[in-house]
C-alpha positions, 0 to 999 in steps of 0.5 A, a space after each residue: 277447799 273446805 272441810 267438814 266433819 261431824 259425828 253422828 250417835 246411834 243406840 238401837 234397842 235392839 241386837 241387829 237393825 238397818 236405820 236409813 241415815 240418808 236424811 242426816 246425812 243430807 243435812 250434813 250437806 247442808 250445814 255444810 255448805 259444799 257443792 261439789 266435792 266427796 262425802 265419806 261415811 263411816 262407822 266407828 265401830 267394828 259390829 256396825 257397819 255403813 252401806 248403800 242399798 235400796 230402803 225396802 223392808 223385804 230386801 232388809 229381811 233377806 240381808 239379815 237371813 243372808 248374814 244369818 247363813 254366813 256368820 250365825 249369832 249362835 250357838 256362842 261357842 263356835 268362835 273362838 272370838 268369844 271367850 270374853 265377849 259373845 259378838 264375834 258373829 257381829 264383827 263378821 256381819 260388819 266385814 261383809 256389809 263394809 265399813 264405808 261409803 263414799 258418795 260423789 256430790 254434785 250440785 249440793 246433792 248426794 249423787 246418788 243413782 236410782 234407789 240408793 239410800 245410806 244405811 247404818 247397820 248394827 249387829 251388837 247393838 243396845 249401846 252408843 256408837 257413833 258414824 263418822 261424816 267427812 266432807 271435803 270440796 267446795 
């Protein structure tokens, strides 16, 4: 069996952003060489956050309205996280969108079904954080 990892770096400009990762990840395959076997992807950080999803702008607006509702950024003072930091509403959003994806590979492709692209998602942004790709197979 063969093994694979890399990390991968990302800085938004801004607070909250969905980035399509799909083609990086794609390229991981590559460099990799395997053609059967699991692809793991991860963030490393607990404000960010890997998914699947549909790569629409529409459905990313309405992912963040949704977040929004559930674990609102402000006002600061309603978590009791927030005393040292102002980012509890980010490791909220991060447990909701998930930390992980696992994606079957077939024939040296992402088997992915229709639609399906991997996000990274950040939600207290404006620094690096870096995403774990993990391959094993053959």
């Amino acid at each position: 069996m063969k093994t694979y990892r890399k990390e991968l770096w990302f800085k938004t400009e801004t607070r909250r952003a969905f980035i399509n990762i799909t083609p990086q990840i794609e390229e991981c395959l590559r460099e990799s060489g395997i053609k059967e076997g699991l692809l793991l992807c991860n963030a490393m950080h607990i404000t960010s956050s890997v998914f699947i999803n549909d790569d629409e702008p529409g459905l990313h607006r309405d992912f963040e309205r949704f977040l929004e509702k559930l674990a609102p950024e402000k006002p600061y003072a309603q978590y009791d996280h927030n005393g040292f930091e102002d980012n509890a509403d980010a490791h909220l959003k991060r447990t909701i969108m998930g930390r992980e994806v696992v994606v079957a590979i077939t024939d040296g492709k992402l088997d992915f079904g229709p639609w399906e692209q991997i996000f990274y998602g950040e939600f207290d942004g404006k620094r690096r954080k870096r995403v774990l790709v993990k391959i094993i197979g053959e």
